[in-house]
Gaussian input, Z-matrix of N, CA and C with variables (Angstrom, degrees):
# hf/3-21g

backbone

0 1
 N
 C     1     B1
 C     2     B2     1     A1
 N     3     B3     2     A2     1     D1
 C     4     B4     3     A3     2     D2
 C     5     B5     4     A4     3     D3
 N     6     B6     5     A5     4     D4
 C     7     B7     6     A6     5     D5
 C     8     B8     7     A7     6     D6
 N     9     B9     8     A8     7     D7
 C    10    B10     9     A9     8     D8
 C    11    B11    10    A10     9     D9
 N    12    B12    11    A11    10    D10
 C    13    B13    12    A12    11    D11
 C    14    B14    13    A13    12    D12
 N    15    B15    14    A14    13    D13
 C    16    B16    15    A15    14    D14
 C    17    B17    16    A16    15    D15
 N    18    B18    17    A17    16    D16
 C    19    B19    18    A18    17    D17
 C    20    B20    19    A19    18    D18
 N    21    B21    20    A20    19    D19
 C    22    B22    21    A21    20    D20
 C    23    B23    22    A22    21    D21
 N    24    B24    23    A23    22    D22
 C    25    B25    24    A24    23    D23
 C    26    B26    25    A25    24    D24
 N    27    B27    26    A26    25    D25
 C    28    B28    27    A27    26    D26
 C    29    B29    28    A28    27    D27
 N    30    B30    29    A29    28    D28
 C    31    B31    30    A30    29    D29
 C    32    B32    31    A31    30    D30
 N    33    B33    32    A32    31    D31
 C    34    B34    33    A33    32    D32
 C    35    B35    34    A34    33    D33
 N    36    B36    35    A35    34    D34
 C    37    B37    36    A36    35    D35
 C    38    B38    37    A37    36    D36
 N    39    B39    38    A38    37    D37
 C    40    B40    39    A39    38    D38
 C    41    B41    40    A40    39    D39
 N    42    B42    41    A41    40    D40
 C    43    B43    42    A42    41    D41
 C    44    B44    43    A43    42    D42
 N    45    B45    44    A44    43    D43
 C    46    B46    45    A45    44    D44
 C    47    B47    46    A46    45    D45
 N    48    B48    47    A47    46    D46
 C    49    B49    48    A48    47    D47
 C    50    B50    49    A49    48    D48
 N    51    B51    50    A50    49    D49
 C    52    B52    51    A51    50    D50
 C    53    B53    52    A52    51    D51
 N    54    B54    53    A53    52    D52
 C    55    B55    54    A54    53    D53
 C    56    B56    55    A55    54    D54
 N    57    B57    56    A56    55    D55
 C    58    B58    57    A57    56    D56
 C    59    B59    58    A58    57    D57
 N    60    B60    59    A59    58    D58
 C    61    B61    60    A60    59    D59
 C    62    B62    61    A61    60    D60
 N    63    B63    62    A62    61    D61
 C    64    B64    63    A63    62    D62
 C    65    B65    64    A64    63    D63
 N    66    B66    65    A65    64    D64
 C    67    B67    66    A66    65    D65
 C    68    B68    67    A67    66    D66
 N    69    B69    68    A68    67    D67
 C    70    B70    69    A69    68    D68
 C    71    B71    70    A70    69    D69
 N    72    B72    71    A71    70    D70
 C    73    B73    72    A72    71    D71
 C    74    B74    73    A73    72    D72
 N    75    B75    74    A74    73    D73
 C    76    B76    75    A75    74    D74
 C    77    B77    76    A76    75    D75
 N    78    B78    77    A77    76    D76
 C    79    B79    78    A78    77    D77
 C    80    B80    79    A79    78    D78
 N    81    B81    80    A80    79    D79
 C    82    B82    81    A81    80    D80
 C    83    B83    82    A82    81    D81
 N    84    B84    83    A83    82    D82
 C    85    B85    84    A84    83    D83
 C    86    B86    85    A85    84    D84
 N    87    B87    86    A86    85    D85
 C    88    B88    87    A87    86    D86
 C    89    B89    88    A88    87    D87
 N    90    B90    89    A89    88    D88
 C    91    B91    90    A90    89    D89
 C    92    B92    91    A91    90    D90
 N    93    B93    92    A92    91    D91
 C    94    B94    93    A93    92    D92
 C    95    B95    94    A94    93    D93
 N    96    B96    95    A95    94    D94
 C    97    B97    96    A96    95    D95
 C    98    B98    97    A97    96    D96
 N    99    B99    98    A98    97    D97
 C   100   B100    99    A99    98    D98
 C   101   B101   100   A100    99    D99
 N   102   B102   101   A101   100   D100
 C   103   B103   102   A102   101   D101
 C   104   B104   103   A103   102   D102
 N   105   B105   104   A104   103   D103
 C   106   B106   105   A105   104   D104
 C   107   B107   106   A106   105   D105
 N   108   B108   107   A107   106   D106
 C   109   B109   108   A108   107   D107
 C   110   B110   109   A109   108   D108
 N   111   B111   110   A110   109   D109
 C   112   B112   111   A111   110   D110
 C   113   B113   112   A112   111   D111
 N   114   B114   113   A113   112   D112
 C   115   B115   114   A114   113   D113
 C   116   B116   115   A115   114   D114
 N   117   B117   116   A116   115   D115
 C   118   B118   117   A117   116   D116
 C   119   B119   118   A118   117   D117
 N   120   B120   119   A119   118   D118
 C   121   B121   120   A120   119   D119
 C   122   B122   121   A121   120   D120
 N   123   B123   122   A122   121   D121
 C   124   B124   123   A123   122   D122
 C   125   B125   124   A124   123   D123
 N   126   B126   125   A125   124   D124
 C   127   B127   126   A126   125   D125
 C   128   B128   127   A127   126   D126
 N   129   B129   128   A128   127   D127
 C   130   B130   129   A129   128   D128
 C   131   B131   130   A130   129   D129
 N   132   B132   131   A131   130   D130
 C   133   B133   132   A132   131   D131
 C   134   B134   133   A133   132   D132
 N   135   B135   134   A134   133   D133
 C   136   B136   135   A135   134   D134
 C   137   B137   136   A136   135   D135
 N   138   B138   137   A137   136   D136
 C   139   B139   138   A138   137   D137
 C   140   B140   139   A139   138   D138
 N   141   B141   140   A140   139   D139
 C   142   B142   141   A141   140   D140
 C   143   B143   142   A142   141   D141
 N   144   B144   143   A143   142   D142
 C   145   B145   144   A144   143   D143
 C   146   B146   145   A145   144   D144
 N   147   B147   146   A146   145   D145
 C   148   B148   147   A147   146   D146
 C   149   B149   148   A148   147   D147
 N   150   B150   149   A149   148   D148
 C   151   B151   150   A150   149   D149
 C   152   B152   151   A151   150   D150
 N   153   B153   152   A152   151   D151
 C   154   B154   153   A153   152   D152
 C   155   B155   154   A154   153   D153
 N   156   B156   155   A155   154   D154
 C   157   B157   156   A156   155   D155
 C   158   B158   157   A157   156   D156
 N   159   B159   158   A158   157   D157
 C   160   B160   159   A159   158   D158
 C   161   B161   160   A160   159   D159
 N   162   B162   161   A161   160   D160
 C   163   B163   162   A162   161   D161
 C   164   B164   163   A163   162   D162
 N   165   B165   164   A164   163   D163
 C   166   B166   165   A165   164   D164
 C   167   B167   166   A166   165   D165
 N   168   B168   167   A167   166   D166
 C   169   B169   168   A168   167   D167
 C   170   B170   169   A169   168   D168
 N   171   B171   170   A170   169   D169
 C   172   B172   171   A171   170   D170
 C   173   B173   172   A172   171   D171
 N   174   B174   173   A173   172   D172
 C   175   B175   174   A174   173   D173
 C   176   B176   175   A175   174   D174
 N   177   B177   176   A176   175   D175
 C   178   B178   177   A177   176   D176
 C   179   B179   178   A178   177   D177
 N   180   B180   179   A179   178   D178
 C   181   B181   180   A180   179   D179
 C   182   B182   181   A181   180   D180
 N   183   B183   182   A182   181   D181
 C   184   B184   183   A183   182   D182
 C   185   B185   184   A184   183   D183
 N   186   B186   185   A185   184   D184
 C   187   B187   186   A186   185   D185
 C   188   B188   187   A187   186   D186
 N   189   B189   188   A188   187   D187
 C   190   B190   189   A189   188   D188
 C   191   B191   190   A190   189   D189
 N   192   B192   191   A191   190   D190
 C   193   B193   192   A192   191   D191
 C   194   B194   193   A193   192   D192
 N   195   B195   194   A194   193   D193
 C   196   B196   195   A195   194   D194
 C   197   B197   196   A196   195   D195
 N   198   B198   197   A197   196   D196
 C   199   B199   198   A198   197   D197
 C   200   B200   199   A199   198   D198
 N   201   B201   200   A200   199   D199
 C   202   B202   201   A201   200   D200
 C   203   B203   202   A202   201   D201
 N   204   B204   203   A203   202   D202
 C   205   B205   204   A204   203   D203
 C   206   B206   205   A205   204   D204
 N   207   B207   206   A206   205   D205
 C   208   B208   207   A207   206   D206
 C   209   B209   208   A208   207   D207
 N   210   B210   209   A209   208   D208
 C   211   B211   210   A210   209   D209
 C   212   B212   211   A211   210   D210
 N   213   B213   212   A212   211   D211
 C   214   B214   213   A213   212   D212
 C   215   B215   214   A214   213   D213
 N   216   B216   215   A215   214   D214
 C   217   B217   216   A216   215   D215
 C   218   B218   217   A217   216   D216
 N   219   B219   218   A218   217   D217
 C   220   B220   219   A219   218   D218
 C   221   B221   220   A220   219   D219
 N   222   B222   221   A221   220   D220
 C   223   B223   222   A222   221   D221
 C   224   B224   223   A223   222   D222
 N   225   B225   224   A224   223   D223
 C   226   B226   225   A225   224   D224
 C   227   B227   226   A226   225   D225
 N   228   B228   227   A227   226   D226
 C   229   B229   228   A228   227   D227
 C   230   B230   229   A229   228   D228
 N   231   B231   230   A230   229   D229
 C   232   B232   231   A231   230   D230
 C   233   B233   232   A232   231   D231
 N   234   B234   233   A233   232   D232
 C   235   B235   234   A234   233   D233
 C   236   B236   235   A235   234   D234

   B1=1.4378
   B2=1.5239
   B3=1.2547
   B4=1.3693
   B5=1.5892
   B6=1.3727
   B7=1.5823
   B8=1.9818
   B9=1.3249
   B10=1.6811
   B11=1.6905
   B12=0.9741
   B13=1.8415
   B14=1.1471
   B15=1.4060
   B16=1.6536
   B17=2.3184
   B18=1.3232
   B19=1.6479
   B20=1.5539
   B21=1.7342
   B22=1.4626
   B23=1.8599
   B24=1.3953
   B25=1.4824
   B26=1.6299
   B27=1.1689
   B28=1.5367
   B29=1.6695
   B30=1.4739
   B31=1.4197
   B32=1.7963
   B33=1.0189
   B34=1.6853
   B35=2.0293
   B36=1.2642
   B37=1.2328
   B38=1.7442
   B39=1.1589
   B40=1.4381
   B41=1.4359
   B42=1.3294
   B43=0.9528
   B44=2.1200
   B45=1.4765
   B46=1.2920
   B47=1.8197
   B48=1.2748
   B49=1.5592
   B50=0.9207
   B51=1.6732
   B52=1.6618
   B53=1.8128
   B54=1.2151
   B55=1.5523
   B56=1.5475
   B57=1.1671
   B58=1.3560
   B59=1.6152
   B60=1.3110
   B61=1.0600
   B62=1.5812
   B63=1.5691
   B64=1.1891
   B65=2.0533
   B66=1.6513
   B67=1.8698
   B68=1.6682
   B69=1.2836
   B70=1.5341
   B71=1.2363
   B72=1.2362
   B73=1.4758
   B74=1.5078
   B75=1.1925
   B76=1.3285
   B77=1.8440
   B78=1.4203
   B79=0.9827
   B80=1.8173
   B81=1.7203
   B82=1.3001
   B83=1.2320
   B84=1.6583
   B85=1.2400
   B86=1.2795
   B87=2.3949
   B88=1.1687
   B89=1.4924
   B90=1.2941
   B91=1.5826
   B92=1.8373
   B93=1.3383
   B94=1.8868
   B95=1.1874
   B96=1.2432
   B97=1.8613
   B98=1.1703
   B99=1.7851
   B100=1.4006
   B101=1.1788
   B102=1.1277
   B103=2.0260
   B104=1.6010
   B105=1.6312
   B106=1.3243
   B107=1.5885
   B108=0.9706
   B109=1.4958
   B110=1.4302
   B111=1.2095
   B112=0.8568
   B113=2.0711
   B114=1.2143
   B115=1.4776
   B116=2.2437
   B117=1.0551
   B118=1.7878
   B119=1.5832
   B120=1.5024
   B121=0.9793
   B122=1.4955
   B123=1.3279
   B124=1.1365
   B125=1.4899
   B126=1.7039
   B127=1.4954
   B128=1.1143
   B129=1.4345
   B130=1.3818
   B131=1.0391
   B132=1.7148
   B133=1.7111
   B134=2.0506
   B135=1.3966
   B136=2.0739
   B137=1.3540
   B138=1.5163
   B139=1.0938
   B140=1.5816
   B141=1.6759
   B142=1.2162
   B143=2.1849
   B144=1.2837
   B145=1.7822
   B146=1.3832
   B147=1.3849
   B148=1.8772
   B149=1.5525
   B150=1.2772
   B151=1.5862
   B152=1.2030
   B153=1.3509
   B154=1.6183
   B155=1.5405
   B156=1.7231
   B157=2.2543
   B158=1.1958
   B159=1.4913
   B160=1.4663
   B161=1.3129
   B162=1.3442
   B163=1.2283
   B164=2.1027
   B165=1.0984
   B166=1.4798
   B167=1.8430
   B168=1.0071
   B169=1.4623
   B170=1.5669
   B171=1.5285
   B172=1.4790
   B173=2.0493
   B174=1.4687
   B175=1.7766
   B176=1.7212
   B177=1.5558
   B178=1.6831
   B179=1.5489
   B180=1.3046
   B181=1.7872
   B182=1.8250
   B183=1.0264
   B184=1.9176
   B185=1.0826
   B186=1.2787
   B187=1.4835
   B188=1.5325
   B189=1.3734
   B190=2.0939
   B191=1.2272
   B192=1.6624
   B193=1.2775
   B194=1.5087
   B195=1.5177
   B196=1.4131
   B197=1.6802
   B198=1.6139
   B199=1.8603
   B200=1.5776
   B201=0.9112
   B202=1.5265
   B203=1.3489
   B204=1.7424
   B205=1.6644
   B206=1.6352
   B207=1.1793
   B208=1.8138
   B209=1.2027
   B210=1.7067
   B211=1.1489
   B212=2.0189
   B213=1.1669
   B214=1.9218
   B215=1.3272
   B216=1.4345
   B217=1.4784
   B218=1.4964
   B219=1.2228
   B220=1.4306
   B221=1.2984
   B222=1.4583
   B223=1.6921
   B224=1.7313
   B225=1.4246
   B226=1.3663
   B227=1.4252
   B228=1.5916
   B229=1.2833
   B230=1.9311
   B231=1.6375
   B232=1.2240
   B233=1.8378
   B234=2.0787
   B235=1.7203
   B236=1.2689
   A1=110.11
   A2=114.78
   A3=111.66
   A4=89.57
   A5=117.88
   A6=109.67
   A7=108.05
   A8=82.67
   A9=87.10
   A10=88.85
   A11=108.49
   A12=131.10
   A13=109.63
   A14=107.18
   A15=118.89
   A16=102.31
   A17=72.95
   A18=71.89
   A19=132.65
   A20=101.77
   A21=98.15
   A22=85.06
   A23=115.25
   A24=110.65
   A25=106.48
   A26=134.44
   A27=127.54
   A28=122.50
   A29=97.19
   A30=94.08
   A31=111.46
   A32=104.56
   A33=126.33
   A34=89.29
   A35=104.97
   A36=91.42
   A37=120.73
   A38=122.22
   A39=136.31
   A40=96.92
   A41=139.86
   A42=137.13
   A43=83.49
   A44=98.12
   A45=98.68
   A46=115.81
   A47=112.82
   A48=102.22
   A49=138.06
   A50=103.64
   A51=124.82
   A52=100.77
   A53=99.50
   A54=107.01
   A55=103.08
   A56=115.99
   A57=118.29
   A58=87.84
   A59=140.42
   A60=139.68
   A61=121.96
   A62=96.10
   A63=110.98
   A64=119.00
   A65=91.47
   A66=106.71
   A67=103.65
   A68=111.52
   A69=118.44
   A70=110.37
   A71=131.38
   A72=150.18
   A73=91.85
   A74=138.29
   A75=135.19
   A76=121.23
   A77=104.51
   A78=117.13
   A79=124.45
   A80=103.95
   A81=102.31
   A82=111.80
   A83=129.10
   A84=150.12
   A85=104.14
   A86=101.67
   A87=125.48
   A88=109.78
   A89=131.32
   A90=131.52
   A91=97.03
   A92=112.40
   A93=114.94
   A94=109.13
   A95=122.56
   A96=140.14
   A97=105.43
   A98=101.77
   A99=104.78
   A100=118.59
   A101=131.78
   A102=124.74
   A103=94.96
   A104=103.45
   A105=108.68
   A106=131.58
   A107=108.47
   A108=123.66
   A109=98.91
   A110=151.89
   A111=150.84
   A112=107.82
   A113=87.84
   A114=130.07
   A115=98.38
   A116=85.34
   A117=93.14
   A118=99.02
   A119=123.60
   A120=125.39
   A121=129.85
   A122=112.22
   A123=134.59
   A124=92.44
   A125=120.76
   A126=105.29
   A127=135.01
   A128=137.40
   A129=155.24
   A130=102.91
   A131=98.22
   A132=129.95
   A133=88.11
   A134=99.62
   A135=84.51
   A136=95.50
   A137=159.78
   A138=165.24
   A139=82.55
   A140=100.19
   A141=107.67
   A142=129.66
   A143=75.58
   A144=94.29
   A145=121.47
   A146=98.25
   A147=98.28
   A148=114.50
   A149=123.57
   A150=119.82
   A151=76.13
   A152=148.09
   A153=120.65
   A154=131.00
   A155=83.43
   A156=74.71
   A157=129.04
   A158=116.79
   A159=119.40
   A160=122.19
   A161=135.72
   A162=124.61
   A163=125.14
   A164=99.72
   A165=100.74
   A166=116.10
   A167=86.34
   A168=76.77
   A169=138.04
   A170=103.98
   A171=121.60
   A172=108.69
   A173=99.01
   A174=100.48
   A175=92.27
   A176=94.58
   A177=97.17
   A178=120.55
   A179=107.75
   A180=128.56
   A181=97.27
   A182=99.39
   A183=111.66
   A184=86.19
   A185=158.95
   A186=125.33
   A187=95.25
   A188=116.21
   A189=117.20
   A190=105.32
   A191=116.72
   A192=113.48
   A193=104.50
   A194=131.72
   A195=116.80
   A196=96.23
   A197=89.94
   A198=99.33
   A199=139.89
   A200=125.45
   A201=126.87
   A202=125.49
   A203=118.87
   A204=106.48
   A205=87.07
   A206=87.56
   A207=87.81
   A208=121.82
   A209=133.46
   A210=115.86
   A211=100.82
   A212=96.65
   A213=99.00
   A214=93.43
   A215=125.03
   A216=119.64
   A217=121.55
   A218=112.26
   A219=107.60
   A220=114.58
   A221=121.70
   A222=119.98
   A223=111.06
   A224=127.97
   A225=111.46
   A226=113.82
   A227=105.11
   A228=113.88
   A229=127.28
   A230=92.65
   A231=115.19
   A232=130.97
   A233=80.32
   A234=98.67
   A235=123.81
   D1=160.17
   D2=-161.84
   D3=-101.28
   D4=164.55
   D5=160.17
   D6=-122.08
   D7=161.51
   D8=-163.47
   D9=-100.46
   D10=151.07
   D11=167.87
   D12=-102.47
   D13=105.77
   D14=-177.36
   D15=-82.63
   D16=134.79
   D17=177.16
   D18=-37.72
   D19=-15.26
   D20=-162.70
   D21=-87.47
   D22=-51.29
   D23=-177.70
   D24=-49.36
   D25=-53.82
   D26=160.71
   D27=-27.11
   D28=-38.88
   D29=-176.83
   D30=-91.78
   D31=-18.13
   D32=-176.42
   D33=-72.58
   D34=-66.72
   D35=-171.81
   D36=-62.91
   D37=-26.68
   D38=177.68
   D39=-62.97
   D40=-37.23
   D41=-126.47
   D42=-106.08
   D43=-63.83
   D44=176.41
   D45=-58.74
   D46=-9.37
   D47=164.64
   D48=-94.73
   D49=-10.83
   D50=156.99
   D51=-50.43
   D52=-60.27
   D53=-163.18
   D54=-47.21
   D55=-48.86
   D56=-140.16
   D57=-89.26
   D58=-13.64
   D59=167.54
   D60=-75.99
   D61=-31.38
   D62=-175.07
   D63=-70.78
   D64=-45.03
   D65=145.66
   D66=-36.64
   D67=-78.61
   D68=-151.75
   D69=-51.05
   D70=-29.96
   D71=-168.14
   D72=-82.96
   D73=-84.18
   D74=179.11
   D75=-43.01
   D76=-42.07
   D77=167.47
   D78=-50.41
   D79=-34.18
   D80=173.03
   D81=-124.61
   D82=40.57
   D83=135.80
   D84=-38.97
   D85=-80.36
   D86=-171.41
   D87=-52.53
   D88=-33.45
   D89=-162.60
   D90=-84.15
   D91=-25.96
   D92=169.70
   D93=-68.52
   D94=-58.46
   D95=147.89
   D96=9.34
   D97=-88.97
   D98=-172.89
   D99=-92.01
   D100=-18.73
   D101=159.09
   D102=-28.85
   D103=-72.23
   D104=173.44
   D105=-8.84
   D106=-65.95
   D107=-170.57
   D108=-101.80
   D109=9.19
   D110=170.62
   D111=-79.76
   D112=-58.52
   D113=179.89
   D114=-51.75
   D115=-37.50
   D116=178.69
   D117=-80.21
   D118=-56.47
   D119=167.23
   D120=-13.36
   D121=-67.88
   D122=-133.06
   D123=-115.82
   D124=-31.09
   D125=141.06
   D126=-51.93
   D127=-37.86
   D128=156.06
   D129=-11.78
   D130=-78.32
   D131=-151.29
   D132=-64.46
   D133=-38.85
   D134=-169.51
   D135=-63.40
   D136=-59.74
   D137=4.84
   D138=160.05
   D139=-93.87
   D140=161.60
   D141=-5.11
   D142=-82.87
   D143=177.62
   D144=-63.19
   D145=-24.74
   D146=159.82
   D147=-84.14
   D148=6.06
   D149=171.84
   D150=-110.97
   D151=-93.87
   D152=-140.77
   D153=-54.23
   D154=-26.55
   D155=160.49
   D156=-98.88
   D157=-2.55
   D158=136.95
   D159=-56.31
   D160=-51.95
   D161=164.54
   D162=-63.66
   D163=-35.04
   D164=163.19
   D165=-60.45
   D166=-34.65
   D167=173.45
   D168=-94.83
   D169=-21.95
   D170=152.57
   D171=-53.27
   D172=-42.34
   D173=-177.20
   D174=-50.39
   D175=-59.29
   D176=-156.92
   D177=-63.70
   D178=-21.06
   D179=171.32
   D180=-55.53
   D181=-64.60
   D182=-174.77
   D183=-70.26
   D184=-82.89
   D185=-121.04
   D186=-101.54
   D187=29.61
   D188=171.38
   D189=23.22
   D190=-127.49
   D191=-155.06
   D192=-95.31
   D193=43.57
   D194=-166.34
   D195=-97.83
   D196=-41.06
   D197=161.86
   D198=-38.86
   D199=81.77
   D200=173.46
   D201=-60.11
   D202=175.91
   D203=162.25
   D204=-110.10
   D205=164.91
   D206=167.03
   D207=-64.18
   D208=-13.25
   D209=-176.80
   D210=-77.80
   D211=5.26
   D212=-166.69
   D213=-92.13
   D214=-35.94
   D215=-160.70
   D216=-61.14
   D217=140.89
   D218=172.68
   D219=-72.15
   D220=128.02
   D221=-172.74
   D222=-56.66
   D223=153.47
   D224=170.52
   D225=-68.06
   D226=175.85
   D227=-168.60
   D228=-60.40
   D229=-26.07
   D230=-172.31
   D231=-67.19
   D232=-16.44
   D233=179.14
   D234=-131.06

């Protein structure tokens, strides 16, 4: 048997898909929000890391060959 959809269940369901759209919309406000600021972030952070390996590497420019890698180092005495 078929069932009939009385207008009020039509409107009941319309009603809850308003809602649930109405979440989703706010919901991906906040998610633009923080992409947003995420995105500032993370310029910062590159910003950041291009002065410390500019400065790491100015250290390592000046101090020439006094700098080692660790596989060069002599182990301490203790091992």
């Amino acid at each position: 048997m078929a069932s009939k959809i009385t207008s009020e269940a039509m409107q009941s369901r319309l009603e809850s898909l308003e809602i649930q759209s109405a979440y989703q919309e706010d919901m991906i406000e906040h998610l633009n929000e923080a992409l947003g600021q995420q995105h500032l972030e993370i310029q910062q952070l590159n910003k950041q890391l291009d002065l410390v390996s500019s400065i790491l590497r100015q250290l390592k420019n000046e101090a020439g060959a006094d700098i080692k890698r660790p596989s060069e180092e002599v182990p301490p005495p203790h091992y």
